[in-house]
GUMIMAR-508294 format. One line per 10 residues: their letters; for each residue y, x, z of C-alpha. Coordinates in steps of 0.25 Angstrom, whole numbers. Each point is the difference from the previous one (the first is absolute). Example, Ala and Ser with C-alpha at 12.3 -4.5 7.8 and 13.67 -1.06 7.14 Angstrom:
<nodes>
as> -18,49,31 ~ 14,6,-2
</nodes>
This chain:
<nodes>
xxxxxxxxxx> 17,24,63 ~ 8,-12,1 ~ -5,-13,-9 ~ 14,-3,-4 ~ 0,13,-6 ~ -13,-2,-7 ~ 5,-15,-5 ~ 13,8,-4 ~ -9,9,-8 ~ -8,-9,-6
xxxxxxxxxx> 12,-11,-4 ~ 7,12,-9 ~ -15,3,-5 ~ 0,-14,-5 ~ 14,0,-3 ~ -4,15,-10 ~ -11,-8,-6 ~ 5,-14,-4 ~ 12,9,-9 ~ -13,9,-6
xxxxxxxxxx> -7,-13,-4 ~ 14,-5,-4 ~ 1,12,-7 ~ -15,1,-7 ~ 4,-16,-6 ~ 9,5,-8 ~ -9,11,-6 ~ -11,-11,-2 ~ -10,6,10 ~ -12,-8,2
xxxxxxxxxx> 4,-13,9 ~ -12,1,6 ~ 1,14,6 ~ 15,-3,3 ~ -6,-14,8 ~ -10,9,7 ~ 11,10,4 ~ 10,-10,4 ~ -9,-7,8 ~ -6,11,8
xxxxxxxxxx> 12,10,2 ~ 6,-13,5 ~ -10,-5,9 ~ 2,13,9 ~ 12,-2,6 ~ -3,-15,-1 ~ -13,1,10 ~ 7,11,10 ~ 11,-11,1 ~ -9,-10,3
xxxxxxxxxx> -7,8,12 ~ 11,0,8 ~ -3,-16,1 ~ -15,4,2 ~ -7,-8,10 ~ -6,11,7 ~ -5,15,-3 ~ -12,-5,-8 ~ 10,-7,-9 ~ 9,11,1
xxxxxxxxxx> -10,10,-5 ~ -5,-9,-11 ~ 14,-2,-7 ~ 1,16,1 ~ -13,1,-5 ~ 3,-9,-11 ~ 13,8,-4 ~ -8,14,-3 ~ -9,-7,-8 ~ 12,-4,-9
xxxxxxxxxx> 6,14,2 ~ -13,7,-6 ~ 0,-12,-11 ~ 15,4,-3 ~ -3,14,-2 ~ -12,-5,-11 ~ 11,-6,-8 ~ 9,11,2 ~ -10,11,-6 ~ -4,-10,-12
xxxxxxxxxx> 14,-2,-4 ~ 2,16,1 ~ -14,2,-6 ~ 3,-9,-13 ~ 15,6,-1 ~ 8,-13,5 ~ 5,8,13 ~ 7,14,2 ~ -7,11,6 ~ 13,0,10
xxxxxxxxxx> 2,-16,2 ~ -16,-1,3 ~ 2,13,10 ~ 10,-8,8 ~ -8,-12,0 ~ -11,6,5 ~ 7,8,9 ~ 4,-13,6 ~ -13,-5,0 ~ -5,12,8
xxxxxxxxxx> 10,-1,12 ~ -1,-15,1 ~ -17,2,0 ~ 2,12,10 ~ 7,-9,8 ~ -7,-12,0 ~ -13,8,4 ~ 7,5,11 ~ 3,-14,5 ~ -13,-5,-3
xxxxxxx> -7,13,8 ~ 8,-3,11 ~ 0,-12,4 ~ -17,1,-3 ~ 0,11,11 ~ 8,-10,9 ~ -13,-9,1
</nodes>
């Protein structure tokens, strides 16, 4: 799978949830749990970007790494704000639809180039 479609992915993940947060202001949500959100549903496309200017497969691999490790975070955030009523059971779905593809295929990535060594 080609990383550009992965940083596509990932940009419009970003994209979804900078407009939910936007979105969960206005109703007064907890800026805590929006910062949280913001922050790590952002930081996935923002770490696959950066690998492309890794400086070698180790770096590579970490930057990847580092972007599932915000995409299991994001899901957390995801599930609290469904579990306590602030998210729809169709929006959170969605998002963790998202969240699910963009794993799978940062797994793949990371699986792969381990294999290479």
């Amino acid at each position: 799978m080609s990383n550009s479609v992965l940083r596509d992915k990932t940009k419009k993940f970003a994209k979804k949830i900078i407009l939910l947060c936007r979105a969960l202001k206005e109703k007064r949500v907890e800026s805590a749990i929006l910062g949280q959100l913001l922050r790590c549903g952002t930081s996935i496309g923002a770490n696959v970007h950066e690998a492309q200017y890794a400086q070698g497969t180790k770096d590579f691999i970490s930057k990847f790494e580092i972007a599932l490790k915000e995409c299991n975070e994001c899901e957390y955030w995801l599930v609290l704000l469904l579990e306590i009523g602030d998210l729809d059971e169709e929006e959170y779905t969605t998002l963790k639809n998202d969240c699910i593809g963009i794993r799978r295929m940062i797994v793949s990535s990371v699986t792969t180039l381990k294999n290479k060594d």
